[in-house]
C-alpha positions in Angstrom: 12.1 63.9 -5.4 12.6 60.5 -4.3 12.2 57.5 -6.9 9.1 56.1 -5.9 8.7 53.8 -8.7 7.6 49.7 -7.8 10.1 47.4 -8.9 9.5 44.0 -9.4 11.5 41.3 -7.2 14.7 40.6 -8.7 14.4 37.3 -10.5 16.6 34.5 -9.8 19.7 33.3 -12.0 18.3 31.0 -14.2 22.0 30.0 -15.0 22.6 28.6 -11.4 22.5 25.2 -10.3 20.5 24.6 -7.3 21.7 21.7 -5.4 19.7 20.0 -2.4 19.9 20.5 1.0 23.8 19.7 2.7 23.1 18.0 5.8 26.3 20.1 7.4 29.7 21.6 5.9 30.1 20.6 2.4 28.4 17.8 2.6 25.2 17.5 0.3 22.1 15.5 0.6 22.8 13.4 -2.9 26.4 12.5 -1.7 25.2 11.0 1.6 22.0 9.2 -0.1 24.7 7.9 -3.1 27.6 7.2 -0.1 24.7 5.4 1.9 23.6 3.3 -1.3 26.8 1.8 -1.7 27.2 0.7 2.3 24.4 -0.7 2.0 25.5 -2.6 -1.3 28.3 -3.7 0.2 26.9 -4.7 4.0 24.6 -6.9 1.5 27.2 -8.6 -0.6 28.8 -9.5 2.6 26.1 -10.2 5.4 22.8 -11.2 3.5 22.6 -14.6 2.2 21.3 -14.6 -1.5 22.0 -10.9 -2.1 24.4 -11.0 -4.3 23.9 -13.7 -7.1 23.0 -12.6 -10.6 18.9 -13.5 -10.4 18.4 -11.6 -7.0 20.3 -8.8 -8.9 18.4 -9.0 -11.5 14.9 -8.9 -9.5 16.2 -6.0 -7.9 16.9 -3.7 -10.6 13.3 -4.8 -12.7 11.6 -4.3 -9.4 13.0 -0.8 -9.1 13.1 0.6 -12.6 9.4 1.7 -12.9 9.6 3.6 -10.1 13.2 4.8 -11.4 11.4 5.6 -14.6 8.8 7.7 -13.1 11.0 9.6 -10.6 12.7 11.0 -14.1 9.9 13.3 -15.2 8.4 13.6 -11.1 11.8 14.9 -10.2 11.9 17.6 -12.7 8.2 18.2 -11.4 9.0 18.6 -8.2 11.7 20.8 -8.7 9.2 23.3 -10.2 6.9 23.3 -7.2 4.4 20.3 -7.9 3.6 16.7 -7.8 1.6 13.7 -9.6 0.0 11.6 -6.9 -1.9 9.7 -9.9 1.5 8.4 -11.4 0.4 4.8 -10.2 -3.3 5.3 -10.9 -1.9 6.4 -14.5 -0.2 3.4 -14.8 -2.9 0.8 -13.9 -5.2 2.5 -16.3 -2.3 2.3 -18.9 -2.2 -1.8 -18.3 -5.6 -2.3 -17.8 -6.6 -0.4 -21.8 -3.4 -2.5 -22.5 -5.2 -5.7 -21.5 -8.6 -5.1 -23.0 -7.6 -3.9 -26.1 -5.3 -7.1 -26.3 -8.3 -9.0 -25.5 -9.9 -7.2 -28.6 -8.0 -8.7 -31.0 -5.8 -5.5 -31.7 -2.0 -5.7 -33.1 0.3 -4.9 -29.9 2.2 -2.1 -32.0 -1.2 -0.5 -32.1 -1.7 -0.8 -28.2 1.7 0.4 -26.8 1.2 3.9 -28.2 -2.3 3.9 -28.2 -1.6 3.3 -24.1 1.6 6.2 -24.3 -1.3 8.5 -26.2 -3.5 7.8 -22.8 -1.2 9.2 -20.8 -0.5 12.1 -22.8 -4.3 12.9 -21.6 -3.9 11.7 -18.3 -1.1 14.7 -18.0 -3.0 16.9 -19.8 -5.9 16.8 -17.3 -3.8 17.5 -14.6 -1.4 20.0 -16.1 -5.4 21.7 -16.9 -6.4 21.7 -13.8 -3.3 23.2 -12.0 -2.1 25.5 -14.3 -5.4 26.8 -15.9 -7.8 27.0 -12.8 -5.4 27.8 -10.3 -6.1 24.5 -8.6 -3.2 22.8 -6.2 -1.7 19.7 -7.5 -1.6 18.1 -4.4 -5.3 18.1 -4.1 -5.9 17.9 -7.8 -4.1 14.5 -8.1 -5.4 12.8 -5.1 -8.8 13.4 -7.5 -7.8 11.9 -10.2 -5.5 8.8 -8.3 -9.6 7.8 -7.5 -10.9 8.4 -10.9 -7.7 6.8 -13.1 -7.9 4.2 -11.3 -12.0 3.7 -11.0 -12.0 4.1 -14.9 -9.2 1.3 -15.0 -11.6 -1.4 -13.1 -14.7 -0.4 -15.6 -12.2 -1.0 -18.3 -10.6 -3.9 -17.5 -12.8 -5.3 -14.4 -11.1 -8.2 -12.3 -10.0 -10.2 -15.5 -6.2 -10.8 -15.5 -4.2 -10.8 -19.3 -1.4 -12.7 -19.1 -1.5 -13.9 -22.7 0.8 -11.2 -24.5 3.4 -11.9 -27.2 6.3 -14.0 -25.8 9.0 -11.6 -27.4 7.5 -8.7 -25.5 7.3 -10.6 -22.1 11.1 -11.3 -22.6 11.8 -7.7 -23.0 10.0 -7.3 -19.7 11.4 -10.3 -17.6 14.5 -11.0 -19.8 18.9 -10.3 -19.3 21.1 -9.4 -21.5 23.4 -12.2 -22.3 22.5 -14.0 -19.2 24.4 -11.3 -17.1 22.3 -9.6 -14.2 21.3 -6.5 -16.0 17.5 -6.3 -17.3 17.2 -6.1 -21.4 14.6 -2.7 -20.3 17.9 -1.2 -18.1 19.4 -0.4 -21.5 16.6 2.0 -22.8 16.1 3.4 -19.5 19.6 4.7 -19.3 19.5 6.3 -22.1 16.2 8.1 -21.5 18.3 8.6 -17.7 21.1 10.0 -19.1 18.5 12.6 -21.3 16.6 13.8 -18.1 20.1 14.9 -16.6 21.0 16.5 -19.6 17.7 18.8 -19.4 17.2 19.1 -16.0 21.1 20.4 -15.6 22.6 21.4 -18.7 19.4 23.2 -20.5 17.6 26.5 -20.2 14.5 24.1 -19.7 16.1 22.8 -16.7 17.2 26.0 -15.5 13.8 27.5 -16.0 12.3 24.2 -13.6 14.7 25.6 -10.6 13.8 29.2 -11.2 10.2 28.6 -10.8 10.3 26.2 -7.9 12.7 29.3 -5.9 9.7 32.3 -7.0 7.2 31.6 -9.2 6.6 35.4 -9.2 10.4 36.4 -9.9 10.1 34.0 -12.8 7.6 35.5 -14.7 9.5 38.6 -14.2 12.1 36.6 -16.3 10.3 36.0 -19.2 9.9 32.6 -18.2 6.2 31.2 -19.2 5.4 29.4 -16.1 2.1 28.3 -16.4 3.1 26.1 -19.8 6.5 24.7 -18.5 4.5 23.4 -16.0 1.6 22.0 -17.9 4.4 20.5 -20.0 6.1 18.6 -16.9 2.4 17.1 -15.8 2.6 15.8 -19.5 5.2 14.3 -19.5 5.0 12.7 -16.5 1.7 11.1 -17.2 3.4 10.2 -20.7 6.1 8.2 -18.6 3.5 7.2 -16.1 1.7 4.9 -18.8 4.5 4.1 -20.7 5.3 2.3 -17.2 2.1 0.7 -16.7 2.9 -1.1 -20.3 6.3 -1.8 -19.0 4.9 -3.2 -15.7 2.3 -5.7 -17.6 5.1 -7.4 -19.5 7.6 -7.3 -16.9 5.2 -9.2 -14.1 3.2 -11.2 -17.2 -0.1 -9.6 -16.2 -2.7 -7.0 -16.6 -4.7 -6.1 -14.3 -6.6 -2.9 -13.2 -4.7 -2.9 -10.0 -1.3 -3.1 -11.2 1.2 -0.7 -9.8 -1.5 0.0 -6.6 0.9 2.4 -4.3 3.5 3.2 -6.8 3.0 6.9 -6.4 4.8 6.2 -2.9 7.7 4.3 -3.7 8.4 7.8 -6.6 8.1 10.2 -4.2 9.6 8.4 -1.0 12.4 8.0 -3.5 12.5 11.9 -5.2 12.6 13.2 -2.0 14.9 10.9 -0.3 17.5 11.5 -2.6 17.6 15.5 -1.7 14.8 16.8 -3.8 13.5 19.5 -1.6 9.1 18.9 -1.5 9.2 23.4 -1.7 10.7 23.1 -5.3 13.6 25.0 -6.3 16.5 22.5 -5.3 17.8 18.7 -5.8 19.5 16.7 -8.7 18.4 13.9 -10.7 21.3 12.0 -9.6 20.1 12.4 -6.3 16.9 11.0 -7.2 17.6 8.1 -8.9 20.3 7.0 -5.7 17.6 7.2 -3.3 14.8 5.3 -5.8 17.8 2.5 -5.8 18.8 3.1 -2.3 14.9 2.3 -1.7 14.7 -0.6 -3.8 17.7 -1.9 -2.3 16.7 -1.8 1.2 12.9 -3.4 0.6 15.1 -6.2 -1.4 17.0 -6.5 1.4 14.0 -6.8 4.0 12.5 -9.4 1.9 15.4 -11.5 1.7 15.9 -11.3 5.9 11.9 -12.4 5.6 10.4 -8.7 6.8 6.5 -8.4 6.1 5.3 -6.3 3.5 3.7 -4.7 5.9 6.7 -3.6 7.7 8.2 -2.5 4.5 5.7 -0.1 4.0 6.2 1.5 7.5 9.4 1.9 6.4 8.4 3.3 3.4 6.5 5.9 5.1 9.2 6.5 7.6 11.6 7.2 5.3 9.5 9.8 3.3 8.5 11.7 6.5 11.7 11.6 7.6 13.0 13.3 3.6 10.7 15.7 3.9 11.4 16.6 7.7 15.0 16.6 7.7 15.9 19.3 5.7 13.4 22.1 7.6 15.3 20.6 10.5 19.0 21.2 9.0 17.8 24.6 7.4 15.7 25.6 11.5 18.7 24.8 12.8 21.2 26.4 10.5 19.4 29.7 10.8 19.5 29.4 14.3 22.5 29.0 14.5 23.0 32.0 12.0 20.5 34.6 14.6 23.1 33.1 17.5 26.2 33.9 15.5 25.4 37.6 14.9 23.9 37.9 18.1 27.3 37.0 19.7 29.6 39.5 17.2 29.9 42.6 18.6 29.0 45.6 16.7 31.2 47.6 14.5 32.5 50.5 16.9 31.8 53.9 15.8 33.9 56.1 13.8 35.2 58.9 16.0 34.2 62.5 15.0 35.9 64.4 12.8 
């Protein structure tokens, strides 16, 4: 009799790397997006007045690290098939608890991980949501983006701190040595230099890929999908409000609308640099050269005198056109592949025996 027996989907090798999308050949995604980042460093130095001395340097990289902070944990999210639109929400209720409690009278070593605590439950209400009743993330976060953010202006109202310790303002505004490079560039190397070593070189990491390819084929694995994920909403709402702290020290202010369209810039950035929005493929490096290609170019606008406004169209251009460019390469290489076999003959027959 013939083995009738269901067999599951054959999982995928969590051992693999999964790279993002090649745009044709060898070439991959996170090259072109690093390649294109230093052109346009380059093109700077040369043609835009101002570019390259050590305080528009400097400006640059402060500007850019909390969204380079955040794209750390919302990469590895990604990857496993979701994403935080509250990240920015998160981190204006982060600031704004940061301010009133300041305003309180409380130590500021009592506030900072009092704030990092909030975004522990910040996480946790999304991972809940998504993981436990099924909800999509998408639509879950858009939620709570509203409510983070409404529960920020009842906290805080439109008062404006300002007043914090001078030693912690320095950390946020201040250089090491007088050199270009921000005094908070240091710690978020190292915590840059961790993500990569999880995301790539872990069974976490591989775990995140395996479950972006097939959610299905990775329970089949043994992998526990529902709390990896729940894990990665954490700890991107713990980042999240560990930003918002960042952010009120770097720009001297608390205020409920602090970081108000971060959640953009992150994921204009993730995906630019070859994350693929389906989960399942994209590095870190990746990420964080299209976050700094990003940062780089709205520097660049502003010092050629380009509205905000037109920033932000380009903004949105360029995540449309992340997201839209690699269903175009992969339409067009499987058309390619259907025209290929189409034009090989078939194998002739064998001639009887």
């Amino acid at each position: 009799m013939p083995d009738t027996t269901v067999k599951p989907p054959a999982a995928p090798a969590t051992g693999s790397r999964r790279p993002g999308p090649r745009l044709s050949g060898a070439i991959r995604w996170d090259t072109a997006v690093g390649t294109l980042l230093v052109v346009l460093l380059i093109c700077s130095f040369s043609f835009v007045d101002n570019f390259g001395n050590a305080l528009n340097i400097s400006f640059l990289i402060g500007n850019a690290l909390p969204v380079a902070l955040i794209a750390l944990p919302m990469t590895a999210l990604v990857v496993a098939g979701e994403i935080d639109l509250s990240v920015g929400s998160t981190a204006g209720l982060s600031g704004a608890v940061m301010g009133a409690l300041w305003n309180d009278g409380l130590a500021i070593q009592v506030i900072i991980p009092l704030c990092v605590l909030l975004g522990v439950v910040c996480g946790l209400i999304n991972g809940l949501l998504v993981t436990r009743l099924g909800l999509p993330s998408l639509a879950v976060t858009i939620g709570t983006m509203a409510a983070f953010r409404g529960v920020a202006q009842i906290v805080l109202g439109s008062n404006s701190v300002t007043d914090f310790p001078q030693q912690y303002l320095d950390f946020g505004s201040g250089r090491i040595g007088g050199t270009f490079i921000p005094d908070a560039a240091v710690p978020w190397a190292v915590l840059a230099l961790v993500a990569v070593l999880v995301l790539h070189a872990t069974p976490v990491g591989r775990s995140l890929f395996a479950v972006g390819a097939s959610q299905q084929a990775a329970r089949f694995a043994g992998i526990r999908v529902k709390r990896l994920k729940l894990s990665m909403f954490v700890a991107t709402g713990t980042v999240s409000a560990l930003t918002g702290v960042f952010w009120a020290l770097h720009y001297a202010s608390a205020r409920y609308d602090n970081a108000t369209g971060l959640e953009l810039s992150v994921i204009a950035g993730v995906l630019l640099g070859g994350v693929d929005f389906d989960g399942g493929k994209g590095t870190l490096g990746g990420a964080i050269a299209g976050v700094f290609l990003l940062g780089a170019l709205q520097n660049v606008m502003s010092l050629v005198n380009v509205s905000a406004q037109s920033q932000i169209v380009v903004t949105g251009a360029l995540l449309v056109i992340s997201v839209l460019a690699p269903r175009v390469g992969r339409q067009v290489a499987q058309a390619r592949a259907r025209r290929n076999a189409a034009e090989d003959p078939p194998p002739a027959a064998p001639p009887p025996s």
